[in-house]
TORPA-4810 file (N, C-alpha, C, O; in nm, 3 decimals):
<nodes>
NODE_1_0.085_-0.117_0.000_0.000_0.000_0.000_0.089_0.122_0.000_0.130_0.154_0.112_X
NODE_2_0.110_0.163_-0.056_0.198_0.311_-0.138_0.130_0.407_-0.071_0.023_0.377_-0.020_X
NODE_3_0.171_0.510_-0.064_0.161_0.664_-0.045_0.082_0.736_-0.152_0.108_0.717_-0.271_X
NODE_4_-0.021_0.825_-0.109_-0.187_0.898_-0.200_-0.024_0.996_-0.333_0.069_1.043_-0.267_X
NODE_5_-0.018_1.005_-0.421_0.019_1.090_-0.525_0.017_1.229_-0.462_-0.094_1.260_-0.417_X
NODE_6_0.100_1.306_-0.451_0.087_1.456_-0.390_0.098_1.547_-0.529_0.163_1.487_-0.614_X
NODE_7_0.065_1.635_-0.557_0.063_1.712_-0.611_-0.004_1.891_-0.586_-0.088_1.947_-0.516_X
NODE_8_0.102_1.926_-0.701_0.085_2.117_-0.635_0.063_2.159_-0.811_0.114_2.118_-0.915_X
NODE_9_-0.034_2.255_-0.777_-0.011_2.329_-0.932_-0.032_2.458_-0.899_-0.083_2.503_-0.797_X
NODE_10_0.015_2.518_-0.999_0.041_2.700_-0.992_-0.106_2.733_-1.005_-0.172_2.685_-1.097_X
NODE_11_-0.178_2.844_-0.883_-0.279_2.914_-0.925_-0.271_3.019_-1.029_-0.372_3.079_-1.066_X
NODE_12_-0.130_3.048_-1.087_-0.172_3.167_-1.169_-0.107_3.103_-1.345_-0.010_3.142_-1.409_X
NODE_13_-0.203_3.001_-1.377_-0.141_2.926_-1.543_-0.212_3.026_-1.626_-0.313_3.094_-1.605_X
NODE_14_-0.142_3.016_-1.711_-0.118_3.128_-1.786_-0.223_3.089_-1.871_-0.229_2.974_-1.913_X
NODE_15_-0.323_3.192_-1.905_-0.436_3.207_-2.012_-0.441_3.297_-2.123_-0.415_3.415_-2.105_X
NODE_16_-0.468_3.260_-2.224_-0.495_3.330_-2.365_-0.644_3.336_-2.357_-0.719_3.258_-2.297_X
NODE_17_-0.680_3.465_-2.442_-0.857_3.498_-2.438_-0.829_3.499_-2.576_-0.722_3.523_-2.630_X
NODE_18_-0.946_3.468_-2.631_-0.957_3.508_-2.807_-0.922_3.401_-2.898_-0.842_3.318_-2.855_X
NODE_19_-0.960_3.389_-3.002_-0.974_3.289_-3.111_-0.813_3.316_-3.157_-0.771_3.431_-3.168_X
NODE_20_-0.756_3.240_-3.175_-0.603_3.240_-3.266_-0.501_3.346_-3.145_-0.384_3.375_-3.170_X
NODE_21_-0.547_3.373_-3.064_-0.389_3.460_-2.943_-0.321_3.324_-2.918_-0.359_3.206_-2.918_X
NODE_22_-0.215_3.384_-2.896_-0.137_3.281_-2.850_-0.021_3.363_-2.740_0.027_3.470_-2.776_X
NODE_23_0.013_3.309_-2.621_0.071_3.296_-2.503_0.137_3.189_-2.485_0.067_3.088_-2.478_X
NODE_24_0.285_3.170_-2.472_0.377_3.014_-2.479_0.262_2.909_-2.538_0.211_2.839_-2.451_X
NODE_25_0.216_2.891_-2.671_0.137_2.826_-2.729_0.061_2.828_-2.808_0.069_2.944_-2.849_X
NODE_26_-0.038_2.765_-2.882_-0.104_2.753_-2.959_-0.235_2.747_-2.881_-0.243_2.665_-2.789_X
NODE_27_-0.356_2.838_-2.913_-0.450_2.825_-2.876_-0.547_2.776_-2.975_-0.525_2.815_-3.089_X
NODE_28_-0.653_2.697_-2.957_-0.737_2.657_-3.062_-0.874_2.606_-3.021_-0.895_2.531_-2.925_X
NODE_29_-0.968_2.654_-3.107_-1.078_2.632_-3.050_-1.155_2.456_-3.117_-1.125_2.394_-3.220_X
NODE_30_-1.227_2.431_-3.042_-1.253_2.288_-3.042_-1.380_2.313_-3.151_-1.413_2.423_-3.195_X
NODE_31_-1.446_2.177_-3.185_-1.580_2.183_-3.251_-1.672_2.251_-3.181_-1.668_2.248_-3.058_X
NODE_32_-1.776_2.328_-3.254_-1.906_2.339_-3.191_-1.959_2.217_-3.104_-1.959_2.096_-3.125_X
NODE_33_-1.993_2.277_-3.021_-2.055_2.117_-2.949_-2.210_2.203_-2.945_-2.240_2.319_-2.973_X
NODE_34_-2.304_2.064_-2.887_-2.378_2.086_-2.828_-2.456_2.168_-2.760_-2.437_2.131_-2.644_X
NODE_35_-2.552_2.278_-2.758_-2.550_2.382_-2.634_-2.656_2.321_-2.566_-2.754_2.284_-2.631_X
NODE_36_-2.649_2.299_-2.399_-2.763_2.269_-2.340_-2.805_2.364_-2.217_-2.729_2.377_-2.121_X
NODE_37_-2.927_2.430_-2.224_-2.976_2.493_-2.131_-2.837_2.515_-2.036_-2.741_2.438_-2.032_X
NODE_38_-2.851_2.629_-1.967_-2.739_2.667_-1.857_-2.604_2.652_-1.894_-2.511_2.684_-1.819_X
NODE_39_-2.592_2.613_-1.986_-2.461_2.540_-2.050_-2.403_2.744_-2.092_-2.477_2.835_-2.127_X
NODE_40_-2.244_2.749_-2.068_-2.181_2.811_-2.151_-2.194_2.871_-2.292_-2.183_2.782_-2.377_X
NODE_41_-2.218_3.014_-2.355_-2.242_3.002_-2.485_-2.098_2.970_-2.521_-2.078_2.896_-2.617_X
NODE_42_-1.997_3.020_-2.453_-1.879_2.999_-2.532_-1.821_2.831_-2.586_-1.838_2.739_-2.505_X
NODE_43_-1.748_2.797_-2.737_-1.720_2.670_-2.701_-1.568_2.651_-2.638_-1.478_2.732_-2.660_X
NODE_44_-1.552_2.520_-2.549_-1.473_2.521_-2.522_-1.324_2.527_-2.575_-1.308_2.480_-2.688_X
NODE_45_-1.205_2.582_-2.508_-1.157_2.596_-2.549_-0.978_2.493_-2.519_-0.956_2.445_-2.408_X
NODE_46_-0.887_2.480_-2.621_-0.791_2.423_-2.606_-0.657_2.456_-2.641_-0.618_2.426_-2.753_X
NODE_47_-0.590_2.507_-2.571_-0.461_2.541_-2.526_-0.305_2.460_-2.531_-0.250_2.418_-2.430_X
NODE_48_-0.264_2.452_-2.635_-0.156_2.329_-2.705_-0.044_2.401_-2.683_-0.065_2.518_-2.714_X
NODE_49_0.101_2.376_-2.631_0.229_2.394_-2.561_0.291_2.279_-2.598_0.255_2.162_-2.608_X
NODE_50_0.399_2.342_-2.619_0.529_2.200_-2.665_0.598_2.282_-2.509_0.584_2.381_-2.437_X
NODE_51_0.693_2.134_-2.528_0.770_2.154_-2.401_0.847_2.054_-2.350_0.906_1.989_-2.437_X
NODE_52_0.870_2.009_-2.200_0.913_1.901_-2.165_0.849_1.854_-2.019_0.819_1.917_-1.917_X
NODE_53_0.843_1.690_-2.064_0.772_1.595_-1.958_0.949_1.618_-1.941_1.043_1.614_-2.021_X
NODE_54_0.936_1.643_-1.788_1.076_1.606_-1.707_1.054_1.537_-1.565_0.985_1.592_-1.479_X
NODE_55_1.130_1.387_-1.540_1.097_1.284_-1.434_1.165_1.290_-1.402_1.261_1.280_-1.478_X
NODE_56_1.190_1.313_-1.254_1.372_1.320_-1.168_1.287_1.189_-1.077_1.168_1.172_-1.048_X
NODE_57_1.447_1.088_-1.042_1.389_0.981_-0.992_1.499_1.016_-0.881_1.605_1.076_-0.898_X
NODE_58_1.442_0.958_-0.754_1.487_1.009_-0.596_1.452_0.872_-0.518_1.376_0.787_-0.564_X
NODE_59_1.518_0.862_-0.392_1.423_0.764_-0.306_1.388_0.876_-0.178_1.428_0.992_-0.173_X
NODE_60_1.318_0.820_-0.097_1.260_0.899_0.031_1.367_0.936_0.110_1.372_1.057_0.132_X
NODE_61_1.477_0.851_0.173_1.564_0.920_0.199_1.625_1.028_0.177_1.664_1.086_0.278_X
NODE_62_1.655_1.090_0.049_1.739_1.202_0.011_1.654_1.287_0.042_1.531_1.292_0.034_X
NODE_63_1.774_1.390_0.100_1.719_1.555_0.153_1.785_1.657_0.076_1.895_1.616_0.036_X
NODE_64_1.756_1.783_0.039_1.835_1.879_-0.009_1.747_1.975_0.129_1.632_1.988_0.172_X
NODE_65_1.885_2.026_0.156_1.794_2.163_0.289_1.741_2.074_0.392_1.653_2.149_0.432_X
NODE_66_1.734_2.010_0.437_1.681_1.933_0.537_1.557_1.914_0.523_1.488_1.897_0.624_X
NODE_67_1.491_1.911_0.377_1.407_1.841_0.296_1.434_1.716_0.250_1.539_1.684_0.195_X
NODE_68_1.331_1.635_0.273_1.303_1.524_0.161_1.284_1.573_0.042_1.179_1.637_0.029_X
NODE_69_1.372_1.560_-0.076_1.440_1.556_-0.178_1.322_1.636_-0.280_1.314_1.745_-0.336_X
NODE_70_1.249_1.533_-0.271_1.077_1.507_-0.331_1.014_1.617_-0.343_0.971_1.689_-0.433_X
NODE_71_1.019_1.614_-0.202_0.932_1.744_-0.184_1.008_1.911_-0.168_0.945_2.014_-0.191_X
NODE_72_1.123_1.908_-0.135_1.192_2.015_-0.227_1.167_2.039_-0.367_1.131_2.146_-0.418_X
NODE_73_1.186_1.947_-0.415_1.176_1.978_-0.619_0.987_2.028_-0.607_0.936_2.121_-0.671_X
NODE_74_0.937_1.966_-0.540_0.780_2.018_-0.571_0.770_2.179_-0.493_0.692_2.272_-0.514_X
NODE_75_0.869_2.169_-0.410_0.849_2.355_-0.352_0.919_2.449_-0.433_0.888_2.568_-0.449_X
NODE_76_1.038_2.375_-0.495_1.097_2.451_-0.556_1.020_2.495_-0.690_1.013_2.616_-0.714_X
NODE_77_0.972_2.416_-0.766_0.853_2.425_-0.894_0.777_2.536_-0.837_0.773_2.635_-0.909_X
NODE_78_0.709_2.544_-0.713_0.589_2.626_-0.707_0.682_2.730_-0.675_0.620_2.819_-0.732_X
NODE_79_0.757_2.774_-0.639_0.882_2.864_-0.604_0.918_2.927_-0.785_0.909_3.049_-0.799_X
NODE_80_0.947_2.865_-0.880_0.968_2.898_-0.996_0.847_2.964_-1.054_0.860_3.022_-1.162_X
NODE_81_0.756_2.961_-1.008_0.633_2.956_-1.081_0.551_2.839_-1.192_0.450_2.866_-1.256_X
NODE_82_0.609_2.734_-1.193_0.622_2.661_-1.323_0.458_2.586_-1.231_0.424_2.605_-1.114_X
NODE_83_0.380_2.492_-1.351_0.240_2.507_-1.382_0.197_2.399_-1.271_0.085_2.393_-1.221_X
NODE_84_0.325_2.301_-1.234_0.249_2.190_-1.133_0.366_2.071_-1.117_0.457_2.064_-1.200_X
NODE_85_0.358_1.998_-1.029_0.456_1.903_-1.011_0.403_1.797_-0.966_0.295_1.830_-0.917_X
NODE_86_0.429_1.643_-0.951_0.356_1.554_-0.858_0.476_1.443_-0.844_0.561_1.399_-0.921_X
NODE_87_0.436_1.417_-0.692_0.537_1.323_-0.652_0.447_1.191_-0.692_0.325_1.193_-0.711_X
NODE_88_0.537_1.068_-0.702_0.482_0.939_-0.772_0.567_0.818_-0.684_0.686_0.787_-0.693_X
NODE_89_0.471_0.767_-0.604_0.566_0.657_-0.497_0.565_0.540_-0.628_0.495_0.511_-0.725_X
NODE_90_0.698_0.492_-0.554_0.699_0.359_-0.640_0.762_0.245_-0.586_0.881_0.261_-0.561_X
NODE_91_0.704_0.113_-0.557_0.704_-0.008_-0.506_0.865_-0.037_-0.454_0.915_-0.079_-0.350_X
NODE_92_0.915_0.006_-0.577_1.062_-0.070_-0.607_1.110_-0.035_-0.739_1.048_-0.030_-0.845_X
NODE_93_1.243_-0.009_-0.709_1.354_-0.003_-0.850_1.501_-0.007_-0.773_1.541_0.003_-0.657_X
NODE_94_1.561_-0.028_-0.907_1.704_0.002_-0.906_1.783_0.108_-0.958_1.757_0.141_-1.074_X
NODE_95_1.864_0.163_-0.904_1.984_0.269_-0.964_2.107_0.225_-1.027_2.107_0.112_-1.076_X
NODE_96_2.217_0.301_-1.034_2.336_0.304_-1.102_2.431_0.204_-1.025_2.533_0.150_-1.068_X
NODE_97_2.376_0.193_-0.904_2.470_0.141_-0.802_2.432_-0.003_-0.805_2.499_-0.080_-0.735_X
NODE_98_2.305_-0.064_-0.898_2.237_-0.151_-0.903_2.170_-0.240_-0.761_2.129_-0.355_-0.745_X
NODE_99_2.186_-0.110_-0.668_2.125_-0.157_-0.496_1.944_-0.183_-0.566_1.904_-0.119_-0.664_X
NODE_100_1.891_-0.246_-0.520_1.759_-0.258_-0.502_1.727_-0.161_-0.363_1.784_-0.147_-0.255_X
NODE_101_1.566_-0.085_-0.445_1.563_-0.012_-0.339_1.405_-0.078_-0.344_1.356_-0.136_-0.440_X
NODE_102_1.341_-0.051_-0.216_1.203_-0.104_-0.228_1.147_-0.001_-0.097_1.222_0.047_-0.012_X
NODE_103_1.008_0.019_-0.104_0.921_0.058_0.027_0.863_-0.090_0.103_0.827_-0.199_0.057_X
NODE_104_0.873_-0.034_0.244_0.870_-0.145_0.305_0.785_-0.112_0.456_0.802_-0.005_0.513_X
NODE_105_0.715_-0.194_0.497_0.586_-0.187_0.559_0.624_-0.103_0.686_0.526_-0.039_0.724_X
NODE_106_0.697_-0.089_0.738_0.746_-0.011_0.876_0.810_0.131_0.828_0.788_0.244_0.873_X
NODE_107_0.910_0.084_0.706_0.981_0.189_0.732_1.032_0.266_0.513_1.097_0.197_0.434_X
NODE_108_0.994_0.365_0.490_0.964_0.400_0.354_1.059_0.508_0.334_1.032_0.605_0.263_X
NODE_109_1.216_0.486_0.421_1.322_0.580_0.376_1.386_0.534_0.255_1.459_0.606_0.189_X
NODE_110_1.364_0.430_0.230_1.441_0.384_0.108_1.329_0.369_-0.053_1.367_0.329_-0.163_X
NODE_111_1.175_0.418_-0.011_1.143_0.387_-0.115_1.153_0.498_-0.236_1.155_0.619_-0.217_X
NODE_112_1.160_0.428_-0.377_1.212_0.507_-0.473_1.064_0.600_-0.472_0.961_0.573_-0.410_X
NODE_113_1.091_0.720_-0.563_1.016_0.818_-0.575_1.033_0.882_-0.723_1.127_0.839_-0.790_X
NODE_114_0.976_0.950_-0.761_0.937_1.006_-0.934_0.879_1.117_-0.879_0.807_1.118_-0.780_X
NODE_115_0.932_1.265_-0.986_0.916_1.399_-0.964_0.877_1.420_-1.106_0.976_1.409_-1.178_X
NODE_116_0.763_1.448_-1.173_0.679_1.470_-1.238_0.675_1.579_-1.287_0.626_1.655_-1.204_X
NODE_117_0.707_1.646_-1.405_0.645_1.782_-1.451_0.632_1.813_-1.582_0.712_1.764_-1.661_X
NODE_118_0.536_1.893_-1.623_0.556_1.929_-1.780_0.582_2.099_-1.805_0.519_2.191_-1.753_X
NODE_119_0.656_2.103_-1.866_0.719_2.258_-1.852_0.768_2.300_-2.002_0.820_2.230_-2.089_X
NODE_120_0.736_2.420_-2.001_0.777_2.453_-2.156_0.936_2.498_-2.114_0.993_2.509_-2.006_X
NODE_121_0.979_2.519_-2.253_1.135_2.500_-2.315_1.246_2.651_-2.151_1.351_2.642_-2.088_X
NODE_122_1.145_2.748_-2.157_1.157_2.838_-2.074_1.180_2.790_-1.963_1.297_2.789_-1.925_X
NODE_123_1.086_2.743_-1.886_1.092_2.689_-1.760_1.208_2.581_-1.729_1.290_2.595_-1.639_X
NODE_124_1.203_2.478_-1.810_1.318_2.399_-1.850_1.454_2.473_-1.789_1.513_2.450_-1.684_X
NODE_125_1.476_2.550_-1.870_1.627_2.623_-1.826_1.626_2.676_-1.718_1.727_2.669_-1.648_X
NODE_126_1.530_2.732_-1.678_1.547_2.786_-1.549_1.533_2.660_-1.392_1.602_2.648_-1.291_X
NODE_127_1.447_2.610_-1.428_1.445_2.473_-1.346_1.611_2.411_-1.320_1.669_2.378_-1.216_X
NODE_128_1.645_2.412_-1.433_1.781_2.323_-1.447_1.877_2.447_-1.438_1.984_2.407_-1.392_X
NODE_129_1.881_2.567_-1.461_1.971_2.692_-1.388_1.955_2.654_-1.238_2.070_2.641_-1.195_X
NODE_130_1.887_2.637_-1.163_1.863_2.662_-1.050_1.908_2.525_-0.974_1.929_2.519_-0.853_X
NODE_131_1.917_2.436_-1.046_1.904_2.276_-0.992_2.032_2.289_-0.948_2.063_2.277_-0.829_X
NODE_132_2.167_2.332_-1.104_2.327_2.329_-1.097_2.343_2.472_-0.988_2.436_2.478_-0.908_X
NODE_133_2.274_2.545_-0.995_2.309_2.669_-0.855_2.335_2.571_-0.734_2.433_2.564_-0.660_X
NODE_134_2.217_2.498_-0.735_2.207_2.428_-0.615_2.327_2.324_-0.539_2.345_2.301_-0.419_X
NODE_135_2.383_2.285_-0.634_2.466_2.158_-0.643_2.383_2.034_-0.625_2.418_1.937_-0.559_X
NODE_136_2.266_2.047_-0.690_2.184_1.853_-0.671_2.220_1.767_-0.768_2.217_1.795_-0.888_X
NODE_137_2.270_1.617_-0.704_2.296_1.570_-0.783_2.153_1.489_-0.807_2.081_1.468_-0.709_X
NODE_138_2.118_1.449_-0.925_1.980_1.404_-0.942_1.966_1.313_-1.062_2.054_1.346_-1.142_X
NODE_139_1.914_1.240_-1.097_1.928_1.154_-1.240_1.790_1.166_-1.269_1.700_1.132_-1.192_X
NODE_140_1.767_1.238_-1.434_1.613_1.284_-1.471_1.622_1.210_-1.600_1.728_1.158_-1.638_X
NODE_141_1.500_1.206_-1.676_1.492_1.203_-1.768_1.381_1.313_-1.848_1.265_1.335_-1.814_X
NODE_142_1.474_1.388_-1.992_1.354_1.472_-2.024_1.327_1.429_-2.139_1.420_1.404_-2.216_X
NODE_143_1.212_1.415_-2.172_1.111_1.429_-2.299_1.032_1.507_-2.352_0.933_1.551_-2.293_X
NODE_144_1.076_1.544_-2.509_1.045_1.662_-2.548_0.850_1.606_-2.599_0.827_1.494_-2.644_X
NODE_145_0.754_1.699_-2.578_0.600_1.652_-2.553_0.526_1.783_-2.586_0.558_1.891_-2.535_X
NODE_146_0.421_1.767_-2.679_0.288_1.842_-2.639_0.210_1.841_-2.511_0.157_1.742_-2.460_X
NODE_147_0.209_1.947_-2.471_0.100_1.959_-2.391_0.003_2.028_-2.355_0.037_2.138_-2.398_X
NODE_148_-0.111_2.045_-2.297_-0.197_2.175_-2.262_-0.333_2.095_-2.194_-0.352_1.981_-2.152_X
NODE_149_-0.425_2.232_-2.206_-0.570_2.233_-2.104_-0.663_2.223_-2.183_-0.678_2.307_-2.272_X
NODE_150_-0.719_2.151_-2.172_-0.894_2.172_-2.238_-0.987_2.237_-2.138_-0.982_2.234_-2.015_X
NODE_151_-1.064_2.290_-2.209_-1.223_2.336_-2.163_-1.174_2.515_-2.132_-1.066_2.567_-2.160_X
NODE_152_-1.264_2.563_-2.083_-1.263_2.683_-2.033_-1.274_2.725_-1.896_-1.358_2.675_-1.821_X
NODE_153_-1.170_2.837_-1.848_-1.137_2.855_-1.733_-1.240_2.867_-1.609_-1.316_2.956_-1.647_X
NODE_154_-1.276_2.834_-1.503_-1.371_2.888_-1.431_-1.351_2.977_-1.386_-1.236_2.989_-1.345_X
NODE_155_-1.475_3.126_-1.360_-1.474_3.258_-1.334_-1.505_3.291_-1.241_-1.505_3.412_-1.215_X
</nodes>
């Protein structure tokens, strides 16, 4: 039985108004849909960003600052401003050192962990400016990805 997924996202993500604006992205409007009573006249709308899925893999033990590791990188994200982060427990893996690491019913300093984010090309550098300020040593993987929001903002 693993640990609930934590996650933080920025209250202030960045919005485009208007048919064809664009703000770090491509904005685009979806099909006409449907209109039903009470329903929105506007149709919804969809918000497309290239960028990067970036996964830093950690176990529970590691601290930066007399933080757990984990949850530094998720303060530090909301600290950058960047759109959201989520920590991701995980059963068991191995590293470089080929130690098996696993979570374990008493005690979950050793279980591995996954740092989650999607960030455009901007954020990217600054994330990773700030990482080498830091001196963390960390093993990530990034993947370059579309991403964005559907529907329309609530007011």
């Amino acid at each position: 039985m693993g640990a609930p997924n934590r996650s933080v996202a920025s209250p202030h993500e960045p919005h485009a108004s208007g048919a064809g604006s664009r703000i770090g992205g491509t904005l685009r409007q979806s099909a006409p849909a449907v209109r039903r009573p009470g329903s929105p006249s506007k149709p919804p709308e969809e918000k497309i960003m290239n960028g990067y899925q970036i996964t830093f893999f950690t176990q529970g033990d590691r601290r930066q600052h007399g933080k757990p590791l984990a949850d530094w990188l998720v303060q530090l994200s909301r600290d950058l401003g960047l759109r959201g982060a989520t920590i991701i427990p995980a059963s068991e893996g191995f590293g470089h050192h080929r130690r098996i690491h696993s979570a374990h019913f008493f005690e979950l300093a050793d279980q591995p962990l996954e740092v989650l984010m999607a960030v455009s090309t901007e954020e990217a550098d600054r994330l990773f400016d700030r990482l080498k300020a830091e001196g963390v040593q960390l093993f990530y993987v990034k993947t370059a990805v579309e991403f964005g929001t559907l529907g329309t903002p609530d007011e």
